[in-house]
C-alpha positions as CSV (number, residue, x, y, z in Angstrom):
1,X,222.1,108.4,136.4
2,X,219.0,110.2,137.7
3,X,218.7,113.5,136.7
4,X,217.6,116.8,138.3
5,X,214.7,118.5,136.5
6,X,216.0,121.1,133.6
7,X,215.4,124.2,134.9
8,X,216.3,122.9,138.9
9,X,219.7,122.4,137.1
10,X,219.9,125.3,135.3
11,X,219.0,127.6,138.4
12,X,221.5,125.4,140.6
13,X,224.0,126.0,137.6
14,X,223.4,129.9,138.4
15,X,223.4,129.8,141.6
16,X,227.5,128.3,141.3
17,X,227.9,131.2,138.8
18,X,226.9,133.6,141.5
19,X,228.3,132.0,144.6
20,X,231.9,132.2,143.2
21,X,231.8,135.6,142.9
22,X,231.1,136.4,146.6
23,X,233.4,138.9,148.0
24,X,233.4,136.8,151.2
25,X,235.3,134.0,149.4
26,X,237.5,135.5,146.8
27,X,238.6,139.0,148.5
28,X,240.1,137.8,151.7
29,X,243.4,136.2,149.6
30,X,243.9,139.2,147.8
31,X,244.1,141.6,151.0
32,X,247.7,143.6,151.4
33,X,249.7,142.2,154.3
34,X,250.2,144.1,157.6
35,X,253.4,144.5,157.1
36,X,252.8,146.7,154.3
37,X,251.8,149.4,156.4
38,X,254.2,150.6,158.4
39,X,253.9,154.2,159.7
40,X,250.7,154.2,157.5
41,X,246.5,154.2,157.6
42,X,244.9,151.8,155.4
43,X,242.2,154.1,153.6
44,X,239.0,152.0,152.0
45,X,237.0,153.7,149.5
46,X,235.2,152.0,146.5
47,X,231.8,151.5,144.3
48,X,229.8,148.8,143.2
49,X,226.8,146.5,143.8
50,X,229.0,144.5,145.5
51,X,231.2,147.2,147.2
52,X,229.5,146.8,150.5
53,X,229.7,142.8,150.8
54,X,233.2,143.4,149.8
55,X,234.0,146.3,152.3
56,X,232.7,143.6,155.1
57,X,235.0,141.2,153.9
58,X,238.1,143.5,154.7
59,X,236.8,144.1,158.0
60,X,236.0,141.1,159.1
61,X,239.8,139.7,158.1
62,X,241.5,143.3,159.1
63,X,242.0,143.4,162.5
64,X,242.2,146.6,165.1
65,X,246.2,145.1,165.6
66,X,246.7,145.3,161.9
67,X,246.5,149.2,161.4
68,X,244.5,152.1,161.6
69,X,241.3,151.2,158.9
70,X,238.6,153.7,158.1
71,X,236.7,154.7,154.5
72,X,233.6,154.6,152.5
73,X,231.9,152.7,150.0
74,X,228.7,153.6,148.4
75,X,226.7,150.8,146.8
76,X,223.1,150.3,144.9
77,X,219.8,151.1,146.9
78,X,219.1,148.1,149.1
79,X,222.5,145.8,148.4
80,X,224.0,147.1,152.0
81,X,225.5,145.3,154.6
82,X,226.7,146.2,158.2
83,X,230.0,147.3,158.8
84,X,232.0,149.3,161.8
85,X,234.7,151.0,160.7
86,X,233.7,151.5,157.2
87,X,230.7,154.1,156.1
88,X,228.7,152.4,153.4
89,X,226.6,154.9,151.6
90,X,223.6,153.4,149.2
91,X,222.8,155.6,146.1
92,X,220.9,155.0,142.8
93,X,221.9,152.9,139.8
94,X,221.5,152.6,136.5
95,X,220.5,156.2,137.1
96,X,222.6,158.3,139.3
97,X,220.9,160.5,141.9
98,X,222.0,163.4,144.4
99,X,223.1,161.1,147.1
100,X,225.6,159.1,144.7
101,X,226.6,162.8,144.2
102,X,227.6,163.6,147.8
103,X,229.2,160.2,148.2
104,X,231.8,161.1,145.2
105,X,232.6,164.4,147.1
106,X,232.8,162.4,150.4
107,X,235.5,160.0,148.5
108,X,237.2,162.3,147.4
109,X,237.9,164.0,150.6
110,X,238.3,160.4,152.5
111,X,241.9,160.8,149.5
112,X,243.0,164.4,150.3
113,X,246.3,164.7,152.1
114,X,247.5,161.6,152.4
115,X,251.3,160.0,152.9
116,X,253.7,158.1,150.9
117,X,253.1,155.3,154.4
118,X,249.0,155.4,153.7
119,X,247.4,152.6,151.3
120,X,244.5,153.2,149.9
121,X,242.4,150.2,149.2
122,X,239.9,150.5,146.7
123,X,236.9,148.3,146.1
124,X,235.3,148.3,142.7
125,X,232.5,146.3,141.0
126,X,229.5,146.3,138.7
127,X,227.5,149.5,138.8
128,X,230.0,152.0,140.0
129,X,230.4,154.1,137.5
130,X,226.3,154.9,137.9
131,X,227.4,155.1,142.0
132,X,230.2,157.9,141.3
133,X,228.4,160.7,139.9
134,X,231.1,163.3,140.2
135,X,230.6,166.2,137.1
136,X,233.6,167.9,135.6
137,X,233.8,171.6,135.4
138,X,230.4,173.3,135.0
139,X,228.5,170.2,134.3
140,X,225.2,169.1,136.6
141,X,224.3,166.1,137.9
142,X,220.7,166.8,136.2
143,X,222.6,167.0,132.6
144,X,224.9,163.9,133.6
145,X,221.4,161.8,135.0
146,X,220.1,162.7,131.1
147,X,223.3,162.0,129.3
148,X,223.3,158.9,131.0
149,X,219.7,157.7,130.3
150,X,220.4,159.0,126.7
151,X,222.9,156.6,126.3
152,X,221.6,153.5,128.5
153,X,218.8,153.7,125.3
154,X,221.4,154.0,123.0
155,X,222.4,150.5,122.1
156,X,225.8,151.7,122.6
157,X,228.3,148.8,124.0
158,X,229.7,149.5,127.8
159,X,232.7,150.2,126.5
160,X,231.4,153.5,124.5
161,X,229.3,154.6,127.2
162,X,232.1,154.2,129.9
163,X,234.5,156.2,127.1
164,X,232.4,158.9,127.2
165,X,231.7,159.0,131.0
166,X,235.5,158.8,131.6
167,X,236.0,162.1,129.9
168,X,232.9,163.6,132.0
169,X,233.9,162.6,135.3
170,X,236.0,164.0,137.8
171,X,236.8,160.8,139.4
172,X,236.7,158.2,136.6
173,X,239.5,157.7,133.9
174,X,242.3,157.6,136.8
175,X,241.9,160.7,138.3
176,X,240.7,159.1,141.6
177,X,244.1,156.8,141.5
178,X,245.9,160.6,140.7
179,X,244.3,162.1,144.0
180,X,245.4,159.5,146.1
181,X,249.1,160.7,145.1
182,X,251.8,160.1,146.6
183,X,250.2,156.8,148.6
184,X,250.3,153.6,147.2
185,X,246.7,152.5,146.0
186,X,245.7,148.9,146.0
187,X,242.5,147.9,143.4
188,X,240.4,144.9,144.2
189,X,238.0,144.2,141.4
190,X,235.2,142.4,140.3
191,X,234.7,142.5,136.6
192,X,231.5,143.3,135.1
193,X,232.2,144.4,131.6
194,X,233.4,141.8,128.7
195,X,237.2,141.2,128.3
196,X,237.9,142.3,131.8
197,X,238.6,145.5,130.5
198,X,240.1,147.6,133.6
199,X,238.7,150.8,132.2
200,X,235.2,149.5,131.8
201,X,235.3,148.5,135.6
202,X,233.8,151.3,137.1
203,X,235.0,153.2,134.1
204,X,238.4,152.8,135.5
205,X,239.0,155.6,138.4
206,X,242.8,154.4,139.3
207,X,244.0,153.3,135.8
208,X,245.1,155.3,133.1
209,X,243.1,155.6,130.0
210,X,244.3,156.0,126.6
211,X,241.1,157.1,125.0
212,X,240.8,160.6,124.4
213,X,237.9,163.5,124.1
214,X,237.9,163.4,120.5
215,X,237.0,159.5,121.0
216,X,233.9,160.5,123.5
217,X,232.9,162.9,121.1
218,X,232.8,160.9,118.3
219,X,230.6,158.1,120.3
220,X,228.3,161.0,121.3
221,X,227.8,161.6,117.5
222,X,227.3,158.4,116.0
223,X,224.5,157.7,118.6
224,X,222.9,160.9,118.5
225,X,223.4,161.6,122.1
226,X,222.3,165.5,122.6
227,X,225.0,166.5,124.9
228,X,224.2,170.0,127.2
229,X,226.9,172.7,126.3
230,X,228.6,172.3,129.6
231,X,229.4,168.2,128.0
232,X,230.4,169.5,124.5
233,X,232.9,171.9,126.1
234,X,234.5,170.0,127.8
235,X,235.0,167.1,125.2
236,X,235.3,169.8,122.0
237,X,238.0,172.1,124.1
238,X,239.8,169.0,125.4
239,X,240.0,169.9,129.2
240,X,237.7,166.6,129.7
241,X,241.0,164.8,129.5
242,X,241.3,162.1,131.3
243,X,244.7,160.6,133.4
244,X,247.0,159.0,130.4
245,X,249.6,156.1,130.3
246,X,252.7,156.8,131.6
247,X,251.5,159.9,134.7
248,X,253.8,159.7,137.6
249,X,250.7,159.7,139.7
250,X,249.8,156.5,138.9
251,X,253.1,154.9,139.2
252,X,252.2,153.2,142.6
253,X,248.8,152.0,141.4
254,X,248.2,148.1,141.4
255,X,245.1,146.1,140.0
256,X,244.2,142.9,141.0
257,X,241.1,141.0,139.6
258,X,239.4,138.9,142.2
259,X,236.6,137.6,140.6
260,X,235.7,137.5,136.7
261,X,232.9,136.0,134.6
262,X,235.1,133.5,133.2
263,X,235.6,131.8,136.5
264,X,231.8,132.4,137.2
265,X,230.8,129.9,134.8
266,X,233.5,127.7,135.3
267,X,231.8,127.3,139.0
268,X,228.5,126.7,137.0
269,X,230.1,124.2,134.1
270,X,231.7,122.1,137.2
271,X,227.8,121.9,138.9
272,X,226.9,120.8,135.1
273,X,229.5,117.9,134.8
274,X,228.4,116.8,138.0
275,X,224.9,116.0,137.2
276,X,226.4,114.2,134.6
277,X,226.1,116.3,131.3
278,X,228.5,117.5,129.1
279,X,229.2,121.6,129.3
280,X,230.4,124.1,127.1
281,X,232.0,127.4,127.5
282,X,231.0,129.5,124.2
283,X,232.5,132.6,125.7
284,X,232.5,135.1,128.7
285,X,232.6,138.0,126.4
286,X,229.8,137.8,124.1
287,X,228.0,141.2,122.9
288,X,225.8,142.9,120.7
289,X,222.0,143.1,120.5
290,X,220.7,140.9,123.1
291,X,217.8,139.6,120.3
292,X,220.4,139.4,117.9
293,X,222.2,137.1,119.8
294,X,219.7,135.0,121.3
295,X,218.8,134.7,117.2
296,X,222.2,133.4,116.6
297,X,222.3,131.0,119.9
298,X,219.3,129.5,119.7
299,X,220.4,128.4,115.4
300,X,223.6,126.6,117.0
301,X,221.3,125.1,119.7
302,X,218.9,123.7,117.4
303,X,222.4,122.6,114.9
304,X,223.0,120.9,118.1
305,X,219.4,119.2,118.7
306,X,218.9,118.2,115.2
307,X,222.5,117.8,113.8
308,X,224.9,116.8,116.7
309,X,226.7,119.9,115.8
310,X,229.4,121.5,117.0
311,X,228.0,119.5,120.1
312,X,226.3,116.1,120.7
313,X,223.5,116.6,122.9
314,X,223.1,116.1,126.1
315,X,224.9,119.3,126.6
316,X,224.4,122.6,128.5
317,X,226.1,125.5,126.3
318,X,227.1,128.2,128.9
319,X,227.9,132.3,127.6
320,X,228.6,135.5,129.7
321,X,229.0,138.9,128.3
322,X,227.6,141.9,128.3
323,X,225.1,142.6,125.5
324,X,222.8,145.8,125.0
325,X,219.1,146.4,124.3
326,X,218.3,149.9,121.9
327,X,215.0,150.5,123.3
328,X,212.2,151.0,120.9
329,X,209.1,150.2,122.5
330,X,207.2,151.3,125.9
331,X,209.2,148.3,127.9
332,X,211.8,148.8,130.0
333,X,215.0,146.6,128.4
334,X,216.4,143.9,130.3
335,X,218.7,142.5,128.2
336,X,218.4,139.0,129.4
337,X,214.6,139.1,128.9
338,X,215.4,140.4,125.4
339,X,217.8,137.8,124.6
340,X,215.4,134.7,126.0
341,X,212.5,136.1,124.1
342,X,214.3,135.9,120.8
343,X,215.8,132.9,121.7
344,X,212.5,131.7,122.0
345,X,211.2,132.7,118.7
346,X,214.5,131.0,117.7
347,X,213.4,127.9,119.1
348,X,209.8,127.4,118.0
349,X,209.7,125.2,120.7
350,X,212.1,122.7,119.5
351,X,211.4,119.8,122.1
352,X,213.9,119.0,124.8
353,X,215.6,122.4,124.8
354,X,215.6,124.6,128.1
355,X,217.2,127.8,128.9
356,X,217.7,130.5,131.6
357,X,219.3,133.6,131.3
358,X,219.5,136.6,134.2
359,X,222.1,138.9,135.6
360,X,224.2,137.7,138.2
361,X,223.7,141.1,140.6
362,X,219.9,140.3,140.4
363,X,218.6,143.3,138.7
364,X,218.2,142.6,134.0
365,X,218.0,146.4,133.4
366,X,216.0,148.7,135.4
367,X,213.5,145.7,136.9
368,X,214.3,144.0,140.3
369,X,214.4,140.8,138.7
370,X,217.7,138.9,137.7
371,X,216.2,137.1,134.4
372,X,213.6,134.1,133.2
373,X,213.5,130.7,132.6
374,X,212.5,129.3,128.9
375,X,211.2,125.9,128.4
376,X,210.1,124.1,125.1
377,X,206.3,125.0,126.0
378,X,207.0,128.2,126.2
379,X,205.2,129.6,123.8
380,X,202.2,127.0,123.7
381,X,201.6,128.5,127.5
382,X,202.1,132.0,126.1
383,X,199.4,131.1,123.2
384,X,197.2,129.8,125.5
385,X,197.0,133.3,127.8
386,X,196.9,135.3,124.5
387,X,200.1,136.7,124.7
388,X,201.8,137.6,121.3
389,X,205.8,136.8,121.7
390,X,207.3,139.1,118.8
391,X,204.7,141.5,119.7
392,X,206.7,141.4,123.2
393,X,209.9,141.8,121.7
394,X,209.0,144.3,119.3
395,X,208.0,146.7,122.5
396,X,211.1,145.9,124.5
397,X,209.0,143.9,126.8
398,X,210.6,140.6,128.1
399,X,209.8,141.4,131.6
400,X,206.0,141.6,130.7
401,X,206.5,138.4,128.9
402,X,208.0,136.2,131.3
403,X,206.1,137.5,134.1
404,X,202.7,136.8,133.1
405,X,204.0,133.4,132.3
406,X,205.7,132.6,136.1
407,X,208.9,132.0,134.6
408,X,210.9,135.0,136.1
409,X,213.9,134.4,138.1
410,X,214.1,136.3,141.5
411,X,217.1,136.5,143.9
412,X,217.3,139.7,145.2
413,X,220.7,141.6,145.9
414,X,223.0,139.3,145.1
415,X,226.0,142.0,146.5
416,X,228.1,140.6,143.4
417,X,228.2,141.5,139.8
418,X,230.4,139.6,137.0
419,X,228.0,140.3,134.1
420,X,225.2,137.9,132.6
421,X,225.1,134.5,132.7
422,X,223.2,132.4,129.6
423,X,222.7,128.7,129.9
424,X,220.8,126.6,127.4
425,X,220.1,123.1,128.5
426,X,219.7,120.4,125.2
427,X,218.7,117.0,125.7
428,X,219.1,114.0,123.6
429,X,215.8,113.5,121.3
C-alpha cells in the first residue's frame, strides 16, 4: 500500500482529532426538544473558545416556531462567529481582561428572574473559566488577572488552578446553575480538562463542587502563589464557598458531554488505520511536566523502534491530556512545544520516527500557534542553523525552536477545544 508522507499523515490525523469536535456536528443531537418548553423562553448563555461556533449551532437548528430564544456567549478574541438572536461577546484568554468582566455581569443578568417554564441552555468549553472573570466580594479583576498569571506559571495541574478559581468566582463552582433557580438548566459541554472532570470545565459554573476553601488555600501555599488580602479573606474566613452536593438549587441541573478528547482521537486513530498502520491509544488523560513526559514517550517510542515493544512498529502511538509547563526561562510555555522539544532530546534522532504535537483550539500557551512537527532530522537542521535544543528547553522556548526551523503547525481558531493532541509516527527500520 502507498503511503502518505509522515507528517502529511500526522497533520491529516489532527485534523480528524479536530473536526470531530466541531460544535456543528456533535451539538445539534444533544439540543432539548420543543416540547420541553411550554409556557417557557429558552435562555442561552455560555463560555468557551468554542462557545460561539456552538451558540450558531443552536440557532441554526432552533427555529423562531420552536420558542422564544435569546442569550449571550462570550468567547476568545478572534474565535467569533455570526449569529442573530444570540449576543456573542469576545474577551481575553489565558488572561482575563475588563471586557470578559462586563460579559460575566451581562450573564448574570441574562439569569435574573426567571420561571420554573424557562430553560436555560448553557454552552461551555475550553477557556471559559479565563472568559468569566466575575470577582467575589471585594476582590478586583486586577488582583484576579495576577492571581491568575501567578498560577498559569505555577506548574500547578488544571485541576488546582480551577480549585482555587472556583472558590474566587462568583459564577464558577455552581453558583451560575444556583442563579438560574427555579428554571431548569441544560449544560452542553465540550471537555478540555483530563478525565472529563465537570468541575474543571469551565471550572464548573452549574455543578456542585465538593472542594472546599481550605483546599484552595492549601494549593495557594504549596505553590507560593501570593494571594492580595481581598483572596486570603475570602478562602481563610470561608465565605469563598462555593455551591456543594446536594443544594436544592441545583436539583434541575443536567450535564451532557458532547464532545470529549477520547473521541477526538478515536476520529484521528480511524484516519490512522486507514492509511494502513496500526494505532494506539496510550491515553486521553495524560499529565504532568510537558518535558517530563515527552522524556518518558519518546523511551517507549524508541522500546518500540529498537525492541518491538509494547508495540511492533509501524505504529502511530496517539495521547491527549493536559500537561503543564513551570516556566523558568524568558519563553513563553506552550506546552506542546515543551513536550516535542524534550521528546526530541529523547530521540537523538532515532531514524524513522516522526511526531506532532499542538492544541486542538489552535493556540499552545499564550502563542497563536497550535504546535510543531518533529522529524528524525530535527536536530541535524537545528545544528546546522546554530540552534542549541536543551538550551531552548532550558528557557521555556519551544516556540523559538520550532519556528526558526519551519516546523510550526498553524490553524488558526479552530472554535473547538478538547485538549492536546500528541501523535508519534514509528516506522519499521
Amino acid at each position: 500500500m502507498h503511503r502518505a508522507p509522515p507528517q502529511l499523515l500526522l497533520r491529516e490525523m489532527f485534523d480528524a482529532a479536530v473536526a470531530a469536535a466541531q460544535p456543528a456536528l456533535c451539538l445539534p443531537p444533544q439540543l432539548p426538544r420543543p416540547q420541553e418548553l411550554v409556557g417557557g423562553r429558552l435562555i442561552v448563555v455560555g463560555a468557551g473558545k468554542a462557545a460561539a461556533a456552538m451558540a450558531q449551532a443552536v440557532e441554526a437548528h432552533w427555529q423562531e416556531s420552536d420558542g422564544p430564544l435569546s442569550g449571550l456567549v462570550v468567547t476568545r478574541y478572534g474565535h467569533g462567529v455570526p449569529c442573530e438572536r444570540i449576543e456573542v461577546i469576545e474577551a481575553a484568554h489565558p488572561l482575563p481582561d475588563a471586557a470578559g468582566l462586563a460579559a460575566a455581569q451581562r450573564l448574570l443578568e441574562q439569569v435574573q428572574g426567571l420561571r420554573h417554564e424557562d430553560l436555560v441552555l448553557c454552552l461551555l468549553s475550553g477557556g471559559g473559566s479565563a472568559l468569566l472573570p466575575a470577582p467575589l466580594g471585594a476582590l478586583s479583576l486586577l488582583e484576579k488577572q495576577r492571581i491568575h498569571a501567578a498560577l498559569l506559571r505555577s506548574g500547578a495541574s488544571i485541576g488546582e488552578m480551577n480549585c482555587v478559581r472556583r472558590h474566587l468566582s462568583a459564577l464558577k463552582g455552581g453558583r451560575l446553575a444556583a442563579a438560574c433557580h427555579p428554571a431548569r438548566v441544560l449544560t452542553l459541554a465540550i471537555s478540555d480538562v483530563p478525565g472529563d472532570r465537570l468541575l474543571d470545565i469551565a471550572s464548573g459554573p452549574t455543578v456542585a463542587d465538593p472542594s472546599t476553601c481550605a483546599d484552595a488555600l492549601a494549593i495557594v501555599q504549596r505553590y507560593r502563589i501570593e494571594l492580595p488580602s481581598a483572596a486570603r479573606q475570602l478562602l481563610e474566613s470561608g465565605e469563598g464557598e462555593s455551591i456543594k452536593p446536594g443544594d436544592p438549587r441545583l436539583a434541575r441541573s443536567e450535564y451532557r458531554l458532547i464532545a470529549t478528547p477520547q473521541l477526538a482521537l478515536e476520529a484521528a486513530a480511524r484516519v490512522g488505520r486507514q492509511a494502513g498502520w496500526a494505532v494506539h491509544i496510550l491515553g486521553d488523560a495524560l499529565e504532568g511536566e510537558a518535558r517530563e513526559l515527552g522524556r518518558a514517550l519518546g523511551g517507549m517510542a524508541l522500546q518500540v523502534a529498537r525492541r518491538a515493544q509494547p508495540f511492533a512498529p509501524p505504529c502511530v502511538l496517539l495521547s491527549g491530556g493536559e500537561s503543564t509547563v513551570t516556566v523558568r526561562g524568558r519563553g513563553r510555555g506552550g506546552r506542546n512545544v515543551e513536550f516535542l522539544l524534550a521528546l526530541a532530546l529523547a530521540l537523538e534522532g532515532q531514524p524513522g520516527v516522526h511526531a506532532l504535537a499542538a492544541d486542538t483550539d489552535g493556540v499552545d500557551g499564550l502563542e497563536e500557534i497550535a504546535g510543531a512537527l518533529l522529524a528524525p532530522d530535527t536536530l541535524a537542521r537545528a545544528a546546522s542553523l546554530g540552534l542549541r535544543p536543551r538550551a531552548f528547553l532550558d528557557d521555556n522556548d519551544g516556540h523559538g525552536f520550532f519556528g526558526a526551523l519551519g516546523d510550526a503547525v498553524l490553524t488558526g481558531p479552530t472554535r473547538t477545544n478538547v485538549n492536546d493532541f500528541r501523535a508519534i509516527l514509528i516506522d519499521a527500520a
